[in-house]
C-alpha positions as CSV (number, residue, x, y, z in Angstrom):
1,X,0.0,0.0,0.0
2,X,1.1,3.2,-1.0
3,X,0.5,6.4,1.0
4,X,0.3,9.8,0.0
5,X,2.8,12.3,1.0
6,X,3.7,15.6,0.7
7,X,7.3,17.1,-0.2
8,X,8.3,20.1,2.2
9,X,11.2,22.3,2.7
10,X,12.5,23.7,6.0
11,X,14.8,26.2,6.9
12,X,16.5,25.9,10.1
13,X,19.6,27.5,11.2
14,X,22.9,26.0,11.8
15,X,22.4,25.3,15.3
16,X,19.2,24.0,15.6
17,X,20.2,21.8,12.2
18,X,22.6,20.3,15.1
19,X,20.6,19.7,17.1
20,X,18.0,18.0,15.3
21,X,20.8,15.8,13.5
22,X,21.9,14.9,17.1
23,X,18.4,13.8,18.1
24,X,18.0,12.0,15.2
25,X,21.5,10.1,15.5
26,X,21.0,9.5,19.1
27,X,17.4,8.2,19.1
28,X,18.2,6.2,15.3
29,X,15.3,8.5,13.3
30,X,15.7,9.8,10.4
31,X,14.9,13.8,10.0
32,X,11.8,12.7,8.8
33,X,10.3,10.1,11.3
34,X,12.0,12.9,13.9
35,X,9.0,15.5,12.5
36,X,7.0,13.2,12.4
37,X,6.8,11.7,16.0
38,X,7.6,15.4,16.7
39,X,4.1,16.5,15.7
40,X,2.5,13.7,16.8
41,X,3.9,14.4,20.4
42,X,2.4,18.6,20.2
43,X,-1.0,16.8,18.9
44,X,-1.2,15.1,22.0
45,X,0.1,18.1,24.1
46,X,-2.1,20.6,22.8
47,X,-5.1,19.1,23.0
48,X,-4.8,18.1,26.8
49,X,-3.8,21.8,27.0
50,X,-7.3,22.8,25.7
51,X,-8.7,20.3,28.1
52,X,-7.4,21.9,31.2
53,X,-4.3,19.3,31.7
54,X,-0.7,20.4,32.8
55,X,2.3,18.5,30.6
56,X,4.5,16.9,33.9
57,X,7.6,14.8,33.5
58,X,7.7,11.9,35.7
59,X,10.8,9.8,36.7
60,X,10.7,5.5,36.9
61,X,9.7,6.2,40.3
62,X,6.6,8.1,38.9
63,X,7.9,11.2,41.1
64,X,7.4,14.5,39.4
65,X,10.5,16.1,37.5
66,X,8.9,19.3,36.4
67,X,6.1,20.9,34.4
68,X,6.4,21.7,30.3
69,X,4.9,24.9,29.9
70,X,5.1,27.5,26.9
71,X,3.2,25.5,24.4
């Protein structure tokens, strides 16, 4: 099966270039499946933001680390 895409540019500076190629190295993604999951994880951020729900980051012990906020 062959799905649809769309071709994109992007423009990033230097720095944030090397920082994205270091995510993607690091986790094995490619600049593409990076985006991807990328979006995928604001989708899911900015709808519990609609609903009222604060973004937390919670340790293996499931103790809080510290709230995302800005988005």
């Amino acid at each position: 099966m062959n799905k649809a895409t769309v071709k994109m540019s992007l423009h990033l500076s230097p720095e944030t270039n090397q920082i994205l190629e270091q995510l993607c190295q690091d986790n094995h993604l490619t600049k593409s499946d990076f985006i991807r999951k990328s979006i995928a994880l604001m989708q899911v951020a900015l709808k519990n933001k609609k609903k009222g729900n604060h973004l937390v980051v919670i340790n293996d012990k499931g103790e809080n680390q510290g709230e995302i906020i800005g988005l």
